[in-house]
C-alpha positions as CSV (number, residue, x, y, z in Angstrom):
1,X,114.6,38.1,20.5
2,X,114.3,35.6,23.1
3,X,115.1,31.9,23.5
4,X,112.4,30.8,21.8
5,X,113.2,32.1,18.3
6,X,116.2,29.4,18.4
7,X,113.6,26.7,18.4
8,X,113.9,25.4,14.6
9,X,117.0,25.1,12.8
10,X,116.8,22.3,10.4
11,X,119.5,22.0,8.2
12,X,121.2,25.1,8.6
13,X,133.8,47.9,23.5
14,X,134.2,48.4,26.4
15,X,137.5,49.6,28.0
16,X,140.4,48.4,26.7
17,X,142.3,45.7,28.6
18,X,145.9,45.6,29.8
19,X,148.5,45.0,27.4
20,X,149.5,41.8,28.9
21,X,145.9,40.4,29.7
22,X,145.3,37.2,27.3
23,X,141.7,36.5,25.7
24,X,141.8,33.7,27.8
25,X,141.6,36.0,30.9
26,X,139.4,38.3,29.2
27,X,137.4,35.3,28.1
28,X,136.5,34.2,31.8
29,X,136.1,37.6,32.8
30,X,133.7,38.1,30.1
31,X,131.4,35.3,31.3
32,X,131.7,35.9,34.8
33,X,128.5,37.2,36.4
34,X,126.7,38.0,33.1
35,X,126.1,33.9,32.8
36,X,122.4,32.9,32.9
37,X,122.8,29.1,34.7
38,X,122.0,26.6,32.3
39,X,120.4,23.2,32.9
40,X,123.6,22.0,33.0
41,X,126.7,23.7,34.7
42,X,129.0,22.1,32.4
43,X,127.0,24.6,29.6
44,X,126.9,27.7,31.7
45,X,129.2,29.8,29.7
46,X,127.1,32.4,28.0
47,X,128.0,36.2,27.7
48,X,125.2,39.5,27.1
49,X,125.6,42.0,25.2
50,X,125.4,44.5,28.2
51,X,121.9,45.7,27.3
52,X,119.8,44.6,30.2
53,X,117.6,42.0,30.2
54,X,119.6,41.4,26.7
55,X,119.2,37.8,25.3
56,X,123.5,36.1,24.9
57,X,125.4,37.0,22.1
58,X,127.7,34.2,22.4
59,X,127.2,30.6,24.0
60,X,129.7,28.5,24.8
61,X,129.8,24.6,25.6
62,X,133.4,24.6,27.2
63,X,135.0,26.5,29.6
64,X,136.6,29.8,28.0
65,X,140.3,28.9,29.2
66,X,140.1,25.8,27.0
67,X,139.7,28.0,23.6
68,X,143.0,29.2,22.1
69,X,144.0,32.7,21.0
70,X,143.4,32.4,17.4
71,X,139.8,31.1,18.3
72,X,139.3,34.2,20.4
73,X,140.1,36.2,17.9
74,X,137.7,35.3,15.5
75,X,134.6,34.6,18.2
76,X,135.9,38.7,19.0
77,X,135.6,39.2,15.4
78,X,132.3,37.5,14.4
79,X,130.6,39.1,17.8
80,X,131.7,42.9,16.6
81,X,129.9,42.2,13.4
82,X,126.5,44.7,13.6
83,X,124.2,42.0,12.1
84,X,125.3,39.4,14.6
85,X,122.0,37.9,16.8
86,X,123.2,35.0,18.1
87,X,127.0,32.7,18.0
88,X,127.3,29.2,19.6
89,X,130.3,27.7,19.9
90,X,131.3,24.1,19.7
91,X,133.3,21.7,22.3
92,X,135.5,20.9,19.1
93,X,135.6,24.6,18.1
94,X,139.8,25.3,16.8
95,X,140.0,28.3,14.8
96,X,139.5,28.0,10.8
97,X,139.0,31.0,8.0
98,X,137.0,33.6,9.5
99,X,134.7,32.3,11.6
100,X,136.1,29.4,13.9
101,X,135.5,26.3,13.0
102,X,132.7,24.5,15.2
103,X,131.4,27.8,15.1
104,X,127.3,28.5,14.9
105,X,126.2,32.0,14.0
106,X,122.9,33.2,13.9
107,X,122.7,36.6,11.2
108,X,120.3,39.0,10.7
109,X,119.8,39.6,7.2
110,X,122.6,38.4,6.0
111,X,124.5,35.3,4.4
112,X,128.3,34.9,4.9
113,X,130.2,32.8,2.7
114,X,132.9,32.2,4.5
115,X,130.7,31.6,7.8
116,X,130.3,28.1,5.5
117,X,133.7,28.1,4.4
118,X,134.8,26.2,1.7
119,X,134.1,23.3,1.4
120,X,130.0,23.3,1.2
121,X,127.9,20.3,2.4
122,X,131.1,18.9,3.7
123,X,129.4,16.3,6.1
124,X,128.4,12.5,7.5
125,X,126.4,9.6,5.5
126,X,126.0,6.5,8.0
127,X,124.1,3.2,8.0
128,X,123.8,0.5,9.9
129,X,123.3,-2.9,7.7
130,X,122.5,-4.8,10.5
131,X,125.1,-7.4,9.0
132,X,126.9,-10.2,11.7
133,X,130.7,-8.6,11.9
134,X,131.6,-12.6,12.8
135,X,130.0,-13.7,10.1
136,X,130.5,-11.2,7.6
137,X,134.0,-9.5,8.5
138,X,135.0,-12.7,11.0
139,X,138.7,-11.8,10.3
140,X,141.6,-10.1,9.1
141,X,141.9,-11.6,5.6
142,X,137.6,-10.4,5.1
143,X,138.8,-7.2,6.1
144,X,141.9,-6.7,3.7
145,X,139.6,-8.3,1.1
146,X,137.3,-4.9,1.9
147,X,139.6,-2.6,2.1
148,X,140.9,-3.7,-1.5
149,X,137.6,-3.9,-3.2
150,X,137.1,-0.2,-1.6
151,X,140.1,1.3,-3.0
152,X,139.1,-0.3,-6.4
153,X,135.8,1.5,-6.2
154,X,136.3,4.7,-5.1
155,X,139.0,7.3,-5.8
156,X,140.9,9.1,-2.6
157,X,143.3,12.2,-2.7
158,X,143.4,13.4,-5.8
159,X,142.4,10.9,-8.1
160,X,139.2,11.2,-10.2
161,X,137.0,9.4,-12.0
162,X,137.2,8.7,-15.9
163,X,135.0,10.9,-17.7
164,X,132.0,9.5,-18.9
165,X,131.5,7.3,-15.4
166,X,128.7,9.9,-14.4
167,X,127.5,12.3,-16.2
168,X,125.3,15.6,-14.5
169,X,123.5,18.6,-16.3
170,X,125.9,21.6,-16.7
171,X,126.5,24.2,-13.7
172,X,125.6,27.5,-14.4
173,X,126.2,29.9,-11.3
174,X,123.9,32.3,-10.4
175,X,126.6,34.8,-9.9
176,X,127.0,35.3,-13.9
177,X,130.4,34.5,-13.5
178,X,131.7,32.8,-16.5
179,X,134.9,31.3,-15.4
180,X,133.2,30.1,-11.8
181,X,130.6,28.3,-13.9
182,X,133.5,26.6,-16.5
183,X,135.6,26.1,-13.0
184,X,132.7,23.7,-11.8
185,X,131.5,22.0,-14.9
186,X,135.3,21.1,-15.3
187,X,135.3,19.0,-12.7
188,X,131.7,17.8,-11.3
189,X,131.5,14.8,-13.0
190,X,134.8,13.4,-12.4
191,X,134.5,14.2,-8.9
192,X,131.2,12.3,-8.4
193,X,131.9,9.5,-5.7
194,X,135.2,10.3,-4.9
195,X,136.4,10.6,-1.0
196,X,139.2,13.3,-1.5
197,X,141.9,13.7,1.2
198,X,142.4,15.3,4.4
199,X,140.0,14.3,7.0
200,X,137.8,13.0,4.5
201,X,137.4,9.0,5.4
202,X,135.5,6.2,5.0
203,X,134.9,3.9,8.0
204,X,133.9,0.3,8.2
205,X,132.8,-0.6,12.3
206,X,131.0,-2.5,14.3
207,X,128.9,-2.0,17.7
208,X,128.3,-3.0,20.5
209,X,126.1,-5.8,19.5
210,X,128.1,-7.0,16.6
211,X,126.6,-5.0,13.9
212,X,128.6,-4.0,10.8
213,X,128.1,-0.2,10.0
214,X,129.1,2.1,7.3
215,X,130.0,6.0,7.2
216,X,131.4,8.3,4.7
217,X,132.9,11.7,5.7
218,X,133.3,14.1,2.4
219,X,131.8,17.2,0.9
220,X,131.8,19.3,-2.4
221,X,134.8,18.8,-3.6
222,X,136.8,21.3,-5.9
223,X,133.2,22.4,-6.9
224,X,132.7,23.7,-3.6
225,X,135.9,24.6,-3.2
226,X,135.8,26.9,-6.2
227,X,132.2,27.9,-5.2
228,X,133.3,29.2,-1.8
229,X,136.2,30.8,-3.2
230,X,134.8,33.1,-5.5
231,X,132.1,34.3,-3.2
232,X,134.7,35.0,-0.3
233,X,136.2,37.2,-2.3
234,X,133.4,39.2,-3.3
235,X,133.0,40.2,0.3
236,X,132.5,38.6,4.2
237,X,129.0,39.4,4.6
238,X,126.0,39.8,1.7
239,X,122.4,40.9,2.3
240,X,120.1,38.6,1.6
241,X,118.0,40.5,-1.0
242,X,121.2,41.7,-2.5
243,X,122.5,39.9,-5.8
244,X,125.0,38.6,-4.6
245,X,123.2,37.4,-1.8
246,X,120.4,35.3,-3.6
247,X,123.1,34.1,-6.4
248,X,125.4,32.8,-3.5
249,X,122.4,31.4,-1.8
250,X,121.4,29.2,-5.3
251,X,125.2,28.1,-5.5
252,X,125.3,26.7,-2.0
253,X,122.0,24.8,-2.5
254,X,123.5,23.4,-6.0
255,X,127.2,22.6,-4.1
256,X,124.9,21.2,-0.7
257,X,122.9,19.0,-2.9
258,X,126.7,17.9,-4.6
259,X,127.9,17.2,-1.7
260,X,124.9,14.7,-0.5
261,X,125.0,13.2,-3.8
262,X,128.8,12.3,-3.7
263,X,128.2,10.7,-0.3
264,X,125.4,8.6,-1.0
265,X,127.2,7.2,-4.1
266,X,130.5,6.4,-2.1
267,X,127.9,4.3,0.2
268,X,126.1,2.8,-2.2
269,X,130.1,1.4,-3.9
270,X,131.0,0.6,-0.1
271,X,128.1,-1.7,0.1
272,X,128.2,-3.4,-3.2
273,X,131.8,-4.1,-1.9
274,X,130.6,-5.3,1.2
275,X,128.3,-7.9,-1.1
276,X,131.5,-8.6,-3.2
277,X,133.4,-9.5,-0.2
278,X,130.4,-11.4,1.1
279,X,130.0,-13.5,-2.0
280,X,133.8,-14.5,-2.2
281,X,134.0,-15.7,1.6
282,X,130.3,-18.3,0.7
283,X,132.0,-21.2,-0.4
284,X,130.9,-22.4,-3.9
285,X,128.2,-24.8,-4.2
286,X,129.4,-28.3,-3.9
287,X,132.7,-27.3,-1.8
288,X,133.4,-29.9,0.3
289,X,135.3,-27.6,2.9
290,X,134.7,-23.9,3.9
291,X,137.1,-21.1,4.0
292,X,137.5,-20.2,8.0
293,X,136.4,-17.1,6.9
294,X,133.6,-17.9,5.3
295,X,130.5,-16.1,5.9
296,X,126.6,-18.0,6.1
297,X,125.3,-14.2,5.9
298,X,123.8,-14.2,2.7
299,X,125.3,-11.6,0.4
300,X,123.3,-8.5,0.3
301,X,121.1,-8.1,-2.9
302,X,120.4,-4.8,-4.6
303,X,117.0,-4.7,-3.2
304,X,118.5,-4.7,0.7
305,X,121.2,-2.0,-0.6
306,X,118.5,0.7,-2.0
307,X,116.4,0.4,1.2
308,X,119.6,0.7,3.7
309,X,120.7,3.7,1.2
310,X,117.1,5.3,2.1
311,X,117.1,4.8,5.7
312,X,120.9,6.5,5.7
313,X,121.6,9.2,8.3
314,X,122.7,12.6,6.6
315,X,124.4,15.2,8.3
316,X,126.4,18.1,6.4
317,X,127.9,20.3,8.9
318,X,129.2,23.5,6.4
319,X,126.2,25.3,5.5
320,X,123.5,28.5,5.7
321,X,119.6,27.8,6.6
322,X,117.5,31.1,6.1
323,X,114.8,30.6,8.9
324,X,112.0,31.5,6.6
325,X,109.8,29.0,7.2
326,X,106.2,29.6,8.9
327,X,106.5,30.0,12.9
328,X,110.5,31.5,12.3
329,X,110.5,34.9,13.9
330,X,112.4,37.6,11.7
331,X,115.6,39.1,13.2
332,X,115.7,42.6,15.2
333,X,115.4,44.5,11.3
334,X,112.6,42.5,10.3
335,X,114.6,40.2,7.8
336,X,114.7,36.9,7.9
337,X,117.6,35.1,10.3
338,X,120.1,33.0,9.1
339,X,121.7,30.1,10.6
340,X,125.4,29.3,9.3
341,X,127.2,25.9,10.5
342,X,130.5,25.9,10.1
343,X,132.1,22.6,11.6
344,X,129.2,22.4,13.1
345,X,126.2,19.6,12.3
346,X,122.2,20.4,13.3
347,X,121.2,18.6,16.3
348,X,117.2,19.3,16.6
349,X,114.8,17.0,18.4
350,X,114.8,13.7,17.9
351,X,117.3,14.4,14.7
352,X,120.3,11.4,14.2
353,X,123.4,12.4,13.9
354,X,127.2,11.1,13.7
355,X,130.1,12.5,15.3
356,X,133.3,11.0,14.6
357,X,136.1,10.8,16.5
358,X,139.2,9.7,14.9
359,X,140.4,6.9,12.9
360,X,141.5,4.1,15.6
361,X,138.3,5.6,17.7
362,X,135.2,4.9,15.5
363,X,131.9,6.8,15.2
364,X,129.5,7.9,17.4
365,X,125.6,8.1,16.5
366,X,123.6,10.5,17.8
367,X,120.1,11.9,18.9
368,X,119.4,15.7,19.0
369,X,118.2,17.3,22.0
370,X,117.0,20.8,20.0
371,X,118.4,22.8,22.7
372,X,117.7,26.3,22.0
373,X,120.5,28.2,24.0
374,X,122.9,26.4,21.7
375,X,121.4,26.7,18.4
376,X,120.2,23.4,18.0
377,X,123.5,22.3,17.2
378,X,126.4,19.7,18.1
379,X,130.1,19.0,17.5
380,X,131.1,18.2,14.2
381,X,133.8,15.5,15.3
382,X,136.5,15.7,17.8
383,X,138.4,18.8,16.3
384,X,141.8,19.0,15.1
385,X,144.2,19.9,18.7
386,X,147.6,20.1,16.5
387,X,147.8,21.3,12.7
388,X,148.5,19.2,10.1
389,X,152.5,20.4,10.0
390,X,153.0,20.0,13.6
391,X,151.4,16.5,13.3
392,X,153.9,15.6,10.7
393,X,157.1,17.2,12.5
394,X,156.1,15.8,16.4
395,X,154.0,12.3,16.1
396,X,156.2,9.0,15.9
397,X,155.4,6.9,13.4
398,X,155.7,4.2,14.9
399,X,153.5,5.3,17.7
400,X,151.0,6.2,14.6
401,X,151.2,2.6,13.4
402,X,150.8,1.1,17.1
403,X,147.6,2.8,17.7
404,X,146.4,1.7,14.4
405,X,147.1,-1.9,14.7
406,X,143.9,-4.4,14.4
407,X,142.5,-1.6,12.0
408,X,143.0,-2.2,8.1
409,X,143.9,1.2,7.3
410,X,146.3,3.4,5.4
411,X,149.5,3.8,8.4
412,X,152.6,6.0,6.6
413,X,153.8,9.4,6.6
414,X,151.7,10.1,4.2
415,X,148.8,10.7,6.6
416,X,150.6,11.1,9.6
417,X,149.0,14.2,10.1
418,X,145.1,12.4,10.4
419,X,147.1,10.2,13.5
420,X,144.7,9.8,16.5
421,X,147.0,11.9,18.4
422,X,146.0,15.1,16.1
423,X,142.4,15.6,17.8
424,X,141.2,16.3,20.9
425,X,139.9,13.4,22.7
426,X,136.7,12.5,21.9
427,X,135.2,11.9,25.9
428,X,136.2,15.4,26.7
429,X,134.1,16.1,23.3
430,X,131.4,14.3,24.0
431,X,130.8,14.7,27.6
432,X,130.5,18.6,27.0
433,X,127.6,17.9,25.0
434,X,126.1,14.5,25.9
435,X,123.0,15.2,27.5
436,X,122.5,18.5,26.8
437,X,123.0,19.2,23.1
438,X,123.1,15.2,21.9
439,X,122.1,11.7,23.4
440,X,124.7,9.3,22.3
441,X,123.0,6.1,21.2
442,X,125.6,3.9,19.3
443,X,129.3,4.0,19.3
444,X,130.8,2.1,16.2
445,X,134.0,0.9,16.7
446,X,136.4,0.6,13.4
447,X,137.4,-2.4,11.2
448,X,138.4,-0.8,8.3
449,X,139.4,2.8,7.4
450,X,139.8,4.2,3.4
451,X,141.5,7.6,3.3
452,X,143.4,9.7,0.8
């Protein structure tokens, strides 16, 4: 299997060491020598399986000193796996459940659940409205306004809808699984258009040029969550033609599809409160003085939301694409390949993307490069540096609140753990993969931020 089989991907023992050796160490020993140069030398970390002439087993976009431990461990764990072709690995990549997270791994035959983890079609929706940020957003009292009318309209953390505000046709899982199917159906429609918690978010920004732009970060919710759940424990690894493998195939599709479906909703209520906010700041006909704030950006109409809501970017970055398609090679048995993402969003030619950063940092769109070597793939975000408990116990709150200040965000101890301070930072993120696996072409910078 050569380079070229990685073309597509839409989307989707040696001797022991010493005792005291770290997989750091044996990380850079691993790459040393056996690396084919790359057209970049910031890329040229890739490792063979020691078959001559073998094509790389794993590819890596940062140095192997700058992966921790618990990452090693399960890049060690994924490569020992026999049906293993092919694992990329992310500039963001921090280690998850199973297979890292910013993790891309190319199987042969077989579909992993937890290679997509659990929260399914977790991913980006992002427009640009074009909208004058002056005009539209010209101060701090527009912005509150926003962030209000946002909190109004969509639910965040926990909170749900009331039942009966959407209604979808009943979930039946392919697995036969009765309690999986009344898990889901429990919750779907109460879940529809809601943002959840964690690093779930929704940004208002603006460019460089003064544009107002709009993206929503969410997935699958509990749906997904009880999707995943169920299949990981049926096992790590299925084969495709197996039953478990074609009913955990349907139930991704179903939670994917979810999962785009909750994002485009939470857009279309961001930008219906963008119009509300719009309409309040137009002074009233006859007015013989204007608010300072007012806006002569005509509201948008529901005509102007549809079509920004069809030319959205959408980018899910948990996922499994069987590369079935005419012109996709099979793997070395002669079934198909299959491409999981886990943290990890599809970066073919030409495809747009959005990688955010953190909160005070914005959002940065994208342009894939399809590079092959990689999997056709780029960084999901910035990645988590610190977890979520060591956030809360060593970040200052105040520092939180200073970085945040000029934003119209959510600043307490509440979500001290999603402080700019818990990622990596997002130029050593982006300049491992600008260029070579993405062309940055817009960097929106944030007004206003909704999370749980």
């Amino acid at each position: 299997m050569g380079r070229k089989t990685h073309s597509k991907h839409t989307g989707k023992r040696g001797a022991q060491p010493p005792a005291d050796d770290s997989r750091r160490e044996r990380g850079k020993r691993r790459t040393s020598g056996a690396a084919r140069q790359a057209p970049d030398d910031r890329m040229a970390y890739a490792t063979c399986t020691g078959v001559p002439h073998a094509p790389p087993r794993l590819s890596l976009t940062i140095p192997p000193d700058r992966l921790d431990a618990a990452t090693w461990d399960q890049i060690e764990s994924a490569l020992a796996l026999p049906c293993m072709v092919h694992l990329s690995v992310m500039p963001d990549a921090h280690a998850g459940y199973d297979l890292c997270i910013g993790g891309v791994a190319l199987l042969d035959g077989h579909i992993s659940p937890s290679f997509v983890g659990y929260d399914i079609g977790c991913g980006m929706c992002h427009v640009n409205t074009g909208l004058p940020a002056d005009e539209v957003l010209p101060d701090e009292a527009a912005r509150r306004l926003l962030f209000d009318r946002l909190r109004l309209a969509i639910p965040v953390g926990t909170a749900t809808r009331a039942p009966g505000d959407y209604d979808l046709p009943s979930f039946e899982s392919a697995s036969g699984d009765t309690q999986l199917t009344g898990a889901v159906n429990a919750r779907q429609s109460i879940q529809l258009a809601t943002l959840g918690g964690g690093n779930h978010f929704l940004e208002v920004g603006v460019n460089r040029r003064g544009e107002i732009g709009v993206t929503v970060h969410s997935g699958s919710r509990r749906s997904g969550w009880d999707i995943g759940a169920w299949y990981m424990k049926q096992g790590r690894l299925f084969p495709l033609d197996s039953r478990l493998g074609r009913a955990y195939r349907q139930d991704m599709d179903w939670a994917l599809d979810y999962a785009l479906l909750n994002r485009r909703l939470m857009l279309e209520h961001a930008l219906r409160a963008l119009a509300d906010v719009q309409r309040q700041l137009v002074p009233h006909k006859g007015s013989r003085a204007a608010s300072p704030a007012a806006s002569g950006q005509p509201p948008l109409s529901e005509h102007e939301i549809a079509m920004l809501l069809g030319r959205m970017i959408n980018e899910n970055h948990n996922h499994a694409v069987v590369l079935n398609q005419p012109g996709d090679q099979p793997g070395p048995s002669g079934a198909p390949l299959v491409l999981h993402r886990k943290g990890a969003t599809p970066a073919d030619a030409g495809q747009p993307g959005v990688i955010p950063a953190n909160q005070r940092d914005g959002v940065y769109v994208t342009e894939g490069l399809g590079n092959a070597e990689y999997l056709s793939s780029a960084s999901h975000g910035a990645g988590r540096r610190m977890s979520r408990n060591e956030a809360q116990r060593t970040i200052p709150l105040e520092r939180f609140r200073s970085q945040m200040r000029g934003i119209v965000c959510r600043a307490d101890k509440g979500v001290l753990d999603e402080a700019p301070d818990a990622y990596k930072p997002i130029a050593e993120v982006l300049a491992a993969q600008d260029g070579v696996l993405v062309r940055v072409i817009d960097h929106f910078r944030p007004l206003v931020v909704l999370k749980g």
